[in-house]
N, C-alpha and C positions, 0 to 999 in steps of 0.2 A: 976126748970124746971117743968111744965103742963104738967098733966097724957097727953093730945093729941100731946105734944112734946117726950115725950118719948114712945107715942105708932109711931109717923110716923116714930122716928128712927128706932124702932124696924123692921117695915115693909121696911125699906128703905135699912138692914141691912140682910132683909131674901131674897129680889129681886136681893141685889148685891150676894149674896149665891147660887142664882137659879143660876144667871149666868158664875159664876164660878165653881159650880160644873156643870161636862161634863151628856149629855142624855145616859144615860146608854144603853136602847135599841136602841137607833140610830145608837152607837158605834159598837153594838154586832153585829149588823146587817150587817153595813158596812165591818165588817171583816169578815166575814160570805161571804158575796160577793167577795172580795177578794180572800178566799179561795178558792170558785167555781170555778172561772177562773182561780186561778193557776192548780188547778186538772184537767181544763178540757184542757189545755195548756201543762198539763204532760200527761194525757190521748191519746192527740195529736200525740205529741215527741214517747209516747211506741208504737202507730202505726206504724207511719213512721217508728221507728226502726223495727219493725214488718214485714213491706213492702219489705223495702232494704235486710234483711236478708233472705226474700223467694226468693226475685228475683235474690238476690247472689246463691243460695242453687237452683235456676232453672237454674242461668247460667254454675254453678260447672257440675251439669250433661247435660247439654249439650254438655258442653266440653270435660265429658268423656264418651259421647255415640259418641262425632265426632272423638275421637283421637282411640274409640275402631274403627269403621268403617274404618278410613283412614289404621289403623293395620291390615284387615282383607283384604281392599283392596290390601296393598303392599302384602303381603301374597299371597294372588291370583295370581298379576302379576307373583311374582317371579314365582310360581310352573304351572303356563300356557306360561311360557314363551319358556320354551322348546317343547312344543309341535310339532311343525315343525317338531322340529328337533327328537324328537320321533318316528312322524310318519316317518319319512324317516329310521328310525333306526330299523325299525320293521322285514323288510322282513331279515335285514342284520341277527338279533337276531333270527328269528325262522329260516332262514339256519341253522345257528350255531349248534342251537337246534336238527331240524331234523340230521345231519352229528352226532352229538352226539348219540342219540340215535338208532342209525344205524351200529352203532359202529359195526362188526362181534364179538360175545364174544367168538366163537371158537378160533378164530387169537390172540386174547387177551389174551386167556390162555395159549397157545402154544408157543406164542411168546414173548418174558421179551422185547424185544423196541418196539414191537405193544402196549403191556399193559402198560408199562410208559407213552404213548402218548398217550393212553385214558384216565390216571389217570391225567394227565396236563389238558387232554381238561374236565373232570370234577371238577377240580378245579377251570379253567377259567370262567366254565359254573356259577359253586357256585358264583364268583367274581361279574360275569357280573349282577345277579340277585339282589347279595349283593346291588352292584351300583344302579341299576334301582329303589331297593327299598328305596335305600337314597334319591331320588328326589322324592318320592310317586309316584313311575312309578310301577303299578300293573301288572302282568302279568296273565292273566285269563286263565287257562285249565280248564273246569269244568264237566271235566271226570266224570261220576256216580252220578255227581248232576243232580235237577232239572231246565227243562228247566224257562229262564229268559227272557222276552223279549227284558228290557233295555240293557242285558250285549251280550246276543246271539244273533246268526241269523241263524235258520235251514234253511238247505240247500237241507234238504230231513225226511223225515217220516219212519222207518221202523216197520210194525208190527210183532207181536212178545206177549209170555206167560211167558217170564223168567223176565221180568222188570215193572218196574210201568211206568202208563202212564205219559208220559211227561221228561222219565228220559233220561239223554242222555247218548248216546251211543258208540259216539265216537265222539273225536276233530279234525277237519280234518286240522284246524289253531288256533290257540290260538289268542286270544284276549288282548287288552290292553287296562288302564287305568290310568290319574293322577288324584290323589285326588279322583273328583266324577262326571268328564268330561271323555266320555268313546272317546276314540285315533282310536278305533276298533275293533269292534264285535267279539266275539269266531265264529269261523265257524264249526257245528255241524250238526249232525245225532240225530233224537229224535228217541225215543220210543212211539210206540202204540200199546195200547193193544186191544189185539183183545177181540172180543165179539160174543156170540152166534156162529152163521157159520163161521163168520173169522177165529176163533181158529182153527180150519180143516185146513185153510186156510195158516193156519202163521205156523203152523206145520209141512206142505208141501215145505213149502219157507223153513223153518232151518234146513230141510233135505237134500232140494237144495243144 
């Protein structure tokens, strides 16, 4: 065989080699691209996993700011529900009240069935309040407290040097309330103090 027969084998044997061995960089690349789009296809996927677990975790509390509100609602109902029926209970309750308090305590002492029968109606009185405060039915006296606008309503002004302004002085009806819905006003006597020349003034009146 001729050196030129054995060099074009030789070239004919390096061309079938080229083609058979694979482009290495072509390769690397191609997979390389591959990879990109699966990452950016998982990238995707942890999004939207992302997405649905906020907007779960937005609908979780909404649901429990709606199920607190609907609880806060029945709640209301029930404890306004008697209202009516409060107000109509009221004059019944501060009779009650007054006739207790009215009670003669000479007769009471002197007498063992007059003072059984004040000790029942103080029992009943303890009962009736018991109850009232089981439904959050408030009963307002607010003897020697300061006057309120929401909870009172004076009836009158007295001036005066033995109290502070504004204090009340006496309950002329007691007041009720549920919860933080007021049923009816304390009926009161406020305090005013006097000043400068009034003092003369109020000194004269408490002497009255």
């Amino acid at each position: 065989m001729s050196n030129e027969n054995i060099s074009d084998s030789l070239q004919k044997q390096e061309q079938e080699q080229e083609q058979k061995t694979p482009n290495t960089e072509q390769e690397t690349s191609a997979n390389t691209s591959q990879l990109d789009i699966l990452q950016q296809k998982l990238n995707e996927q942890e999004q939207q996993i992302t997405d649905l677990n906020q907007k779960l975790l937005r609908s979780l509390a909404d649901f429990e700011n709606l199920r607190k509100r609907s609880q806060e609602e029945k709640e209301k109902i029930h404890q306004f529900a008697i209202t009516n029926f409060v107000g109509d209970l009221v004059p019944v309750v501060e009779n009650f009240f007054m006739a207790s308090d009215n009670c003669p305590q000479e007769e009471i002492q002197k007498n063992e069935t007059v003072k059984n029968y004040a000790t029942a109606v103080e029992m009943t009185k303890k009962e009736l309040i018991k109850t009232l405060e089981k439904h959050k039915v408030e009963r307002i006296f607010p003897l020697k407290q300061q006057f309120n606008h929401n909870l009172h309503e004076a009836l009158s002004q007295v001036t005066t040097t033995t109290a502070q302004d504004g204090e009340i002085l006496q309950v002329i009806q007691a007041g009720y309330k549920i919860a933080d819905r007021l049923i009816k006003p304390a009926l009161v006597i406020v305090a005013k103090v006097a000043k400068n020349n009034s003092k003369e003034e109020a000194s004269n009146d408490n002497n009255e």
